[in-house]
N, C-alpha and C positions, 0 to 999 in steps of 0.2 A: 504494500500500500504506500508505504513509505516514498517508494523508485515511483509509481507512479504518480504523485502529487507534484514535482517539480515540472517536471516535465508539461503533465497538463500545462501548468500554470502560465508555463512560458509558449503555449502552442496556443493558450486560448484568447481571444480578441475580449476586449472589454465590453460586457452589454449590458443595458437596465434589467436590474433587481427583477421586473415582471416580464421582462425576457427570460429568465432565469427559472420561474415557476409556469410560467408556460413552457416551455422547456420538459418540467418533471411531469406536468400534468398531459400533456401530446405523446411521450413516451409510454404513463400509464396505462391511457386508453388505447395506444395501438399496441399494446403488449395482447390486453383483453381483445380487442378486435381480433388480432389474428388466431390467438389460442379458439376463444368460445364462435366467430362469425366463419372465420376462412380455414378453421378445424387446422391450422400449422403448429407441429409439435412446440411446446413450452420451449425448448432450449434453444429452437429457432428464434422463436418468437423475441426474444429474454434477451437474446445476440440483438435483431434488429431494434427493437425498440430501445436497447440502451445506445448504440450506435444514433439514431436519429436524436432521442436524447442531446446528446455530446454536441453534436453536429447544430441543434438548436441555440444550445448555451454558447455558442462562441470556439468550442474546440473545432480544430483541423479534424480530418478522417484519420490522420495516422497517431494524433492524440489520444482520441476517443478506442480506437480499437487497443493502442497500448495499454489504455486503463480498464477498460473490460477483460483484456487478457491478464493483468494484474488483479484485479477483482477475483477471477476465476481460480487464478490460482493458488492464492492466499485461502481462498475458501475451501479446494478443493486438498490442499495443503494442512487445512484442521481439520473442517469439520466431514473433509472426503474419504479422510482416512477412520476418524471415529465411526463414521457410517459401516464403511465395508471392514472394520471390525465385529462391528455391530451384527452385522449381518451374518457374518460366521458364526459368533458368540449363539445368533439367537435361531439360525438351523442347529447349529449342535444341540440348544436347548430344546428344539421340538422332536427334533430325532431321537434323541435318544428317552423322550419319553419325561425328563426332568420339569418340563415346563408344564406339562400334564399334572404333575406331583404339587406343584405351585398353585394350578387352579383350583383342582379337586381339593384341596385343603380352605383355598379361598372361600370356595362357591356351597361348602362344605359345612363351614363355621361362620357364613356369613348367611343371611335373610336378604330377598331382593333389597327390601327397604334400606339395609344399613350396607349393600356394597359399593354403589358408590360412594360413602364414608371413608369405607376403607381404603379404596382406589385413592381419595384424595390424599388422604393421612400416607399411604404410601409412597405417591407422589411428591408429597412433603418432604419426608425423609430421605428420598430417595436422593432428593433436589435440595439439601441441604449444604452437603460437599459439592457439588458433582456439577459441572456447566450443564445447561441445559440440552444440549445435543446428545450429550453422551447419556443422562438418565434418560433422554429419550428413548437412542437405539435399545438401551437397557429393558427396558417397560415394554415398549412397542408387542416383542410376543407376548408377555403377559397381558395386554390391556385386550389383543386382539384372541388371545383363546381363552381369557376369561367370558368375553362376550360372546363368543361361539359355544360353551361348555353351557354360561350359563342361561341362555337365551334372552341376554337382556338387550336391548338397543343397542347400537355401538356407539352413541353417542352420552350415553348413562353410563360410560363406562372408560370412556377416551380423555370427555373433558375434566372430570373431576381429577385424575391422576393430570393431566396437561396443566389443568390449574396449579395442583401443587407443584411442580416444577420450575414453573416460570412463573410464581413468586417470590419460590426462591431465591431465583436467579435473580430476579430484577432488583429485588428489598434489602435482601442480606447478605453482608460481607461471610465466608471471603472473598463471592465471585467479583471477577474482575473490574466489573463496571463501580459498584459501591464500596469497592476498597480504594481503589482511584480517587474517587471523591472525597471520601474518608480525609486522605493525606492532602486533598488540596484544599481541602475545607477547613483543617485545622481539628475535624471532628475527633470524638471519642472511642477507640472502635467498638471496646464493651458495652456500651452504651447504645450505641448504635447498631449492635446486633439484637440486644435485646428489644429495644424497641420499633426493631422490625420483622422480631418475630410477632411482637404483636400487634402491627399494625397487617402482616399478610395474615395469620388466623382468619378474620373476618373476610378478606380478599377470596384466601380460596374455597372456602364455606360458599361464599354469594355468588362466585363466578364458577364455582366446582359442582356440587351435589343437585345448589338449587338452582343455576341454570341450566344443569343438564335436562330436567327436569321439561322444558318448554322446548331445548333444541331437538331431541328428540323426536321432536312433531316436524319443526322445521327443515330438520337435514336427517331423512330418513335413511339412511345407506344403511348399506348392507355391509357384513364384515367381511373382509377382504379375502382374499382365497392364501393367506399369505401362513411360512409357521406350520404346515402340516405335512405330519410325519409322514416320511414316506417308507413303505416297506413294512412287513410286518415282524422286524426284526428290534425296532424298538419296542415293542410292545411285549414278547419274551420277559425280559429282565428291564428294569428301569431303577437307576439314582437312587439314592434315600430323597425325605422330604429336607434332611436337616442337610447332607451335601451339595442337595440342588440350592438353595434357599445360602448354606455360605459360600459357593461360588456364584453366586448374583451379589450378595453383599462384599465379596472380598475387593475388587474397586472401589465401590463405595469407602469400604476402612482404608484403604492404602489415602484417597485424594483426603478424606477425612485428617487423616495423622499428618498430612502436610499441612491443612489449614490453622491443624493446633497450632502444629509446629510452629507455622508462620505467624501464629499468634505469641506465644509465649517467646519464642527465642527469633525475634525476626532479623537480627546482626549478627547469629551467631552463624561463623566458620567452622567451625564442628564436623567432623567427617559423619557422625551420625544425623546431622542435620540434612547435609547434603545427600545423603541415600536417603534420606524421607522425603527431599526435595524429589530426588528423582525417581525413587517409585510413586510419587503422587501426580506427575505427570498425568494429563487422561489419557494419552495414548500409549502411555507405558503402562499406565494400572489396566486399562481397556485390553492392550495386549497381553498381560501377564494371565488376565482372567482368562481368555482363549484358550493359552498355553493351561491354566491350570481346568480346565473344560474338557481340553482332551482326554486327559487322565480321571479327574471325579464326573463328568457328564457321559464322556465316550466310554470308556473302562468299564464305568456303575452299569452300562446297556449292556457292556460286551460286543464292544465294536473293535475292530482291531484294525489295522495301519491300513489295508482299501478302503474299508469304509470311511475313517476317519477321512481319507484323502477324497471322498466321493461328498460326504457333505460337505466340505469346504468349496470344492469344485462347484456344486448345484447352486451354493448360499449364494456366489457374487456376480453369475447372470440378470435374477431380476433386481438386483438393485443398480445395473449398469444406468438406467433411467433416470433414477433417480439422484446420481450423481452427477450426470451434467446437467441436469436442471436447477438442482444446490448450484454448483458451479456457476452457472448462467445467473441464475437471482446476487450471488458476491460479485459478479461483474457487474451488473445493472448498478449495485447500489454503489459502485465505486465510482462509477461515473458521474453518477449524483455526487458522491463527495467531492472529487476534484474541478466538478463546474462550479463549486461554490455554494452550490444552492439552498444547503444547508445553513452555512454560516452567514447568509442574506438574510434569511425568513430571522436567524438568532437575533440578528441584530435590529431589526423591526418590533421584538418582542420587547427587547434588554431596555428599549428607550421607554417602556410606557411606569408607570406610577402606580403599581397592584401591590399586595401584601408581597413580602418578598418569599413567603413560601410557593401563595399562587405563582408567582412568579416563576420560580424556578419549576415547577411541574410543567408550565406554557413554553419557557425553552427547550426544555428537554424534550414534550409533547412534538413542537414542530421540526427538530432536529430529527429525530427518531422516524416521523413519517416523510420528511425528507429522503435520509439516507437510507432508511430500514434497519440501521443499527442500535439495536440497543445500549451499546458499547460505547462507542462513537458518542451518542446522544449523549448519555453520563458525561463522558471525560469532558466534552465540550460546554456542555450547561454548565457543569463546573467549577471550568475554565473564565465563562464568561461571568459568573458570579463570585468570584474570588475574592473581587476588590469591596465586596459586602460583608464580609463576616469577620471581618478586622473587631467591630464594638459587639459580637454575637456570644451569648453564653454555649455551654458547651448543648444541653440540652434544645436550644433552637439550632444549631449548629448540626446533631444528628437528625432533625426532623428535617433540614435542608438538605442533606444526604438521600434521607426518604421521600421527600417532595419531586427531588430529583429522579430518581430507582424510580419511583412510581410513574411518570410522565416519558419515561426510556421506554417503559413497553404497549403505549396505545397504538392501536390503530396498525396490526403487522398487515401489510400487505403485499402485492406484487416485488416490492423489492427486497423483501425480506425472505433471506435460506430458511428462515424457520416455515413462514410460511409455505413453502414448498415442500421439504419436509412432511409436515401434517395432509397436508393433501395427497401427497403422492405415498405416502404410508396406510393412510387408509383411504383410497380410492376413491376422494372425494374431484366433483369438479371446481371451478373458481365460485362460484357463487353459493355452493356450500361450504367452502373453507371459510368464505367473508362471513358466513352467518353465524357458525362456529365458531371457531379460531382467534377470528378477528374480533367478534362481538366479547369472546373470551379476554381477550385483552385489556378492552376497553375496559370491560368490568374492571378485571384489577387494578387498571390505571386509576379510574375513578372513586373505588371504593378506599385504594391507597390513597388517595389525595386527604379523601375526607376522614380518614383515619389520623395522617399527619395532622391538617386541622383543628382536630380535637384534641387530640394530644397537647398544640402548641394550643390552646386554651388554659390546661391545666399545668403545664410544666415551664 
């Protein structure tokens, strides 16, 4: 991202501010036009439309395509690799019969009424350590054979664990984006952890069990043909419940014990620091779980070195699709970042006279659906809200952190990997992901807002 920002910079002509959002919004809708009117595959589509994009904003052709091809690759550089781990990770778990062992326990111990609960609470936890990509791939077979096992909607089943996820992500340090702010805000990080577990509690409550609740109706799909075992070889012998169940949490604990770490001793040079550093990596914890899959998930079946080599083989065809369309959504949004367009709409915002919490939620709000970065959004709100919190106690200081977190994740759409992701994981099309997904978002955005809110009433 970095290589491609200069470059833009100097390739692209100077144009007015509402050149610049016409620009994103001409992109958007020939993105949709071609996917849902002219039926052109997503990754085409996702290529052209950020190209014309670029080409709006003032960039050359050879600008524009350089930062989409940076886009793509940075994307497909994190989040392409967690995917097609993931995908292994999660044929091993249906093959060998382990993720069966996961549901049948779920669906088991749990009542229609309270499994969406669970799904969320799981969600939660799972999205506590864990960027949200990676507890995705993680979840994904669970969330889609619990709804096949237990015949509930897939959508009473998808969004409450989705909700907990990316509340996580967005509210609470360590992840990336509200640790960042954390240190440029001056804030507190204890403080700010805890008060944003409790400001996301209520987030994925309202946006998780009890919106699934109405989407349901509106985005009927069906569960995806994805996750099922083939052969009647896993079904023989299958995992214990308690092997399957610590090999799905053993990444979780490895990224976990880096977040401590990074907590309690975040200066220390310590050679045991630095192997927590680097088994918490997610694509090292993501890989190691694989590697230890083979042995407790493949072994526990009684699969031996073909077969092992046969699901791995089958796992990363269908998700060949899904990875340059990820891919394709991190070029799109790159494009967006280095025409500026982002940092236009920020600065429209930054001049007006609102409470400075509102405040800081409306930067972050309009960055975020600028760029599609939740990421990006954080660091840059900020960025721009730095020169504020000079006279700020520590306790309005961590709800600026949350005001912030909270206003990163509205509104994902067209140029957001995650949003792609979700759609192409459970075989929705555009206009059932926006009703979902995207409505998903908002909630939490909103409900985090007014969480923060009240909070800075009483503290």
């Amino acid at each position: 991202m970095a290589a491609a920002g200069p470059a833009a910079d100097a390739a692209r002509a100077v144009v007015p501010g509402d050149q610049l959002v016409a620009a994103a919004l001409i992109g958007i809708v020939l993105i949709v036009v071609l996917i849902s009117w002219a039926k052109l595959h997503p990754f085409l589509s996702l290529a052209i439309g950020a190209l014309a994009t670029g080409a709006i904003a003032g960039l050359d052709v050879a600008a524009a395509s350089t930062s989409f091809a940076s886009g793509f690759g940075t994307t497909m550089g994190g989040v392409g690799i967690l995917i097609a781990l993931g995908a292994i990770y999660g044929k091993l778990l249906a093959d060998s019969g382990g993720a069966d062992r996961i549901v049948e326990t779920l669906v088991a111990r749990a009542t229609p009424r309270s499994l969406p609960w669970v799904m969320g609470l799981i969600g939660a936890i799972i999205g506590l350590p864990m960027f949200f990509e990676v507890g995705l791939v993680l979840l994904v077979p669970v969330i889609i054979l619990v709804a096949r096992r237990s015949g509930a909607p897939l959508m009473r089943i998808a969004l409450p664990t989705l909700a907990g996820l990316s509340a996580m992500h967005g509210l609470v340090p360590p992840h990336p984006g509200p640790l960042a702010a954390i240190g440029m805000l001056g804030a507190d990080l204890g403080l700010t952890l805890a008060l944003g577990v409790l400001v996301a509690i209520p987030a994925v409550v309202i946006a998780g069990p009890l919106f699934a609740r109405f989407a349901e109706r509106w985005v009927p799909a069906p569960v995806p043909l994805l996750f099922i075992a083939s052969g009647e070889a896993a079904l023989a012998r299958r995992p214990s419940f308690v092997a399957t169940l610590a090999s799905i949490l053993l990444p979780v604990v490895l990224m976990l014990a880096k977040a401590i770490a990074d907590i309690a001793a975040p200066d220390s040079g310590a050679a045991w620091k630095a192997v927590i550093d680097f088994l918490g990596l997610p694509m090292i914890a993501l890989g190691i779980a694989v590697v230890a899959g083979f042995f407790v998930l493949g072994r526990g079946a009684g699969f031996g070195r073909d077969k092992l080599q046969e699901v791995v083989g089958s796992s990363l065809g269908p998700v060949a699709g899904i990875l340059l369309i990820v891919g394709a959504g991190g070029g799109f949004k790159q494009v967006l970042v280095d025409t500026g367009i982002g940092g236009f709409i920020a600065a429209q915002v930054d001049g007006s006279s609102v409470s400075v919490l509102l405040l800081a939620w409306l930067i972050a709000v309009v960055i975020r659906i600028a760029t599609g970065s939740a990421t990006v959004a954080t660091i840059t709100a900020a960025g721009i809200l730095q020169p504020l919190v000079a006279g700020l106690d520590q306790a309005t200081a961590a709800l600026l952190v949350l005001a912030i977190g909270s206003g990163s994740v509205f509104l994902s759409h067209l140029n957001d990997a995650g949003f792609w992701l979700i759609k192409e994981y459970f075989g929705l099309d555009i206009g059932q992901t926006l009703k979902s997904w995207t409505v998903l978002e908002c909630l939490i955005s909103v409900v985090g807002l007014v969480g923060v809110l009240l909070l800075g009433l009483v503290l």
